[in-house]
Backbone as CSV, one residue per row, in Angstrom:
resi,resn,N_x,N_y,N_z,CA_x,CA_y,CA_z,C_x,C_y,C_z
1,UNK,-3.231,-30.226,45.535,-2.763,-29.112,44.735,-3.923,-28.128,44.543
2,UNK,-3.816,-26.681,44.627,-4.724,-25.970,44.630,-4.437,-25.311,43.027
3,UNK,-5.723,-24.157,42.373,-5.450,-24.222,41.561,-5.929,-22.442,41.718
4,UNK,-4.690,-22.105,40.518,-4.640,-20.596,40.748,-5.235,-19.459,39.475
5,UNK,-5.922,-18.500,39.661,-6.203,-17.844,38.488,-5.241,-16.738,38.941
6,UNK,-4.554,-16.411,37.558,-3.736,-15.412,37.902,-4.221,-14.359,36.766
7,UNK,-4.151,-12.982,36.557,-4.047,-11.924,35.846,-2.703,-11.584,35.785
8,UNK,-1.891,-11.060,34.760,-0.662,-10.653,34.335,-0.873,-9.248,33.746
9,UNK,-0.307,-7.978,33.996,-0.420,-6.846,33.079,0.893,-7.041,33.077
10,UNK,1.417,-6.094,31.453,2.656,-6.634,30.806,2.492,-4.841,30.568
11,UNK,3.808,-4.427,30.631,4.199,-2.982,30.338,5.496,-2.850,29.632
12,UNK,4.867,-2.410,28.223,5.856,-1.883,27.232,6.118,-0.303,27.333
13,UNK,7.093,0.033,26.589,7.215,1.367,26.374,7.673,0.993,24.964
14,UNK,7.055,1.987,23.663,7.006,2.280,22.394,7.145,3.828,22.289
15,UNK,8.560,4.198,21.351,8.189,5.828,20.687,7.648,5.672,19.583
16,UNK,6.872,6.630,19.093,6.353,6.858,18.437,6.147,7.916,17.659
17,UNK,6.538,8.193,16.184,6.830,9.860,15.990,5.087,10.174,14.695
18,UNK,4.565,10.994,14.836,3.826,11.216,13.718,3.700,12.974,13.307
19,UNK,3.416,13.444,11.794,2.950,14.218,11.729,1.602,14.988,12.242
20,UNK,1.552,15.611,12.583,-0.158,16.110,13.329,0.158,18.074,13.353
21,UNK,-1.131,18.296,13.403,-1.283,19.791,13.754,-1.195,20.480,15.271
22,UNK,-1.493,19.467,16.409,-1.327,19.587,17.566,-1.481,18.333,18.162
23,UNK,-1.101,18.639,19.633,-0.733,16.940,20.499,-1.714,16.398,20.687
24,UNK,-3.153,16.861,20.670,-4.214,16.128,21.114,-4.342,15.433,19.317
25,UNK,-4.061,16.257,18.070,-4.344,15.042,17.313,-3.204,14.576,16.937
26,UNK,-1.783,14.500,17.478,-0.728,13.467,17.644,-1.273,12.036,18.584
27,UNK,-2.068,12.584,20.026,-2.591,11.749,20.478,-3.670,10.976,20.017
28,UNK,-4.522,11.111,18.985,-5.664,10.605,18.108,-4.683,9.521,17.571
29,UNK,-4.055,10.015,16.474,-2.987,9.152,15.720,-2.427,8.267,17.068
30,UNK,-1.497,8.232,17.621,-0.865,7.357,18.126,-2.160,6.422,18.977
31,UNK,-3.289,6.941,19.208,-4.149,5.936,20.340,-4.588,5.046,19.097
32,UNK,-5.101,5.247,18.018,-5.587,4.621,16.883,-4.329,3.268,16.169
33,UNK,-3.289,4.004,15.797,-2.319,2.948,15.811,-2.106,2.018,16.731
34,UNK,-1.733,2.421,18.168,-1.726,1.466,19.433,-2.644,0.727,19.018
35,UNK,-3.978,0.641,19.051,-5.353,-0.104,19.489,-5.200,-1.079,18.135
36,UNK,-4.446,-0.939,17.104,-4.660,-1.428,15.907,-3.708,-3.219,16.084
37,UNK,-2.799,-3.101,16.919,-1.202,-3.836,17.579,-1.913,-4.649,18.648
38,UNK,-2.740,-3.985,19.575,-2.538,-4.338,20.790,-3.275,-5.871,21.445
39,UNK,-4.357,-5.951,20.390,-5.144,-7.160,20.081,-6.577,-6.986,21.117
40,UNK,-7.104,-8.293,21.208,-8.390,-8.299,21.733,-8.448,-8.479,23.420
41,UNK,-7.048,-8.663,23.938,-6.908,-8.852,25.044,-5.840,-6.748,25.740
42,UNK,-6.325,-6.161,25.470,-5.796,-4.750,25.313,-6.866,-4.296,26.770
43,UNK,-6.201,-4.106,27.658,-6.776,-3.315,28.626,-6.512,-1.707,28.781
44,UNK,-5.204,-1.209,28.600,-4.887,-0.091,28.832,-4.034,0.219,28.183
45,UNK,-3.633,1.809,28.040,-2.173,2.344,27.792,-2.337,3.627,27.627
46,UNK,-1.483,4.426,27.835,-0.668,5.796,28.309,-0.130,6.353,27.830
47,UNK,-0.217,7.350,27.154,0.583,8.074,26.408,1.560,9.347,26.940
48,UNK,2.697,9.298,26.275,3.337,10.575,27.545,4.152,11.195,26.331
49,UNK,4.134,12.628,26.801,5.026,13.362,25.906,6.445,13.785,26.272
50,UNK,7.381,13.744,25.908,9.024,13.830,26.698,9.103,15.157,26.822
51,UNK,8.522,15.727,25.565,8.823,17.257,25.508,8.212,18.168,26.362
52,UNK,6.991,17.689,26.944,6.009,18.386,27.993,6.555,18.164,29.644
53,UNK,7.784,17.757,29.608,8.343,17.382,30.787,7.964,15.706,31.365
54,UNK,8.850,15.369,31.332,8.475,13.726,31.081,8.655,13.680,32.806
55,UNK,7.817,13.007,33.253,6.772,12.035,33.030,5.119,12.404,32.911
56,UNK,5.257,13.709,32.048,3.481,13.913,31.809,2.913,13.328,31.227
57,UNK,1.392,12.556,31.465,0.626,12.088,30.841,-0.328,12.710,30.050
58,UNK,-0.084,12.584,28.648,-0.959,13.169,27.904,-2.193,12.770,27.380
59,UNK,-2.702,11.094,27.567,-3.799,10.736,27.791,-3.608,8.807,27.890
60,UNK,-4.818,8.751,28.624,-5.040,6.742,29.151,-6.031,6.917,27.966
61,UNK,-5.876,5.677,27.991,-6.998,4.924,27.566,-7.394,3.584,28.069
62,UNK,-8.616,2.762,28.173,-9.041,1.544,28.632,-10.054,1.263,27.767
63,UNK,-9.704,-0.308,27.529,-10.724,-1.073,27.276,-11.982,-1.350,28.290
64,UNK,-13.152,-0.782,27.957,-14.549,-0.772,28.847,-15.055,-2.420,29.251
65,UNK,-14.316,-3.252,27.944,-15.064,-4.143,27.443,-14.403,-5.639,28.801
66,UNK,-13.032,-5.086,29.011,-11.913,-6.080,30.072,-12.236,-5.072,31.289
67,UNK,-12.801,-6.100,32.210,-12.821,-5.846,33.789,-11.580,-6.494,34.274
């Protein structure tokens, strides 16, 4: 029997509504909440706006710390 290391990325989609003055600090708020959920094993995630014509990405983020 051989023995296997596997990696799994898992992809949610979450809306998310907040008050803000503009999308980059809608995007502050929502990256700060995300990161708060996502735990210590958090590599990535994506934020997209519907209203900017979906499927635009309005910003990634990555954990530096997970290769």
């Amino acid at each position: 029997m051989k023995h296997h290391d596997l990696e799994i990325l898992i992809t949610t989609r979450k809306f998310f509504a907040c008050d803000a003055e503009s999308t980059e600090e809608a995007v502050k708020i929502a990256t700060t909440e995300a990161r708060k959920h996502l735990g210590q094993d958090f590599y990535s995630l994506e934020i997209r706006d519907p209203s900017a014509g979906w499927p635009e990405t309005v910003h990634e983020a990555t954990n530096p710390e997970i290769t």
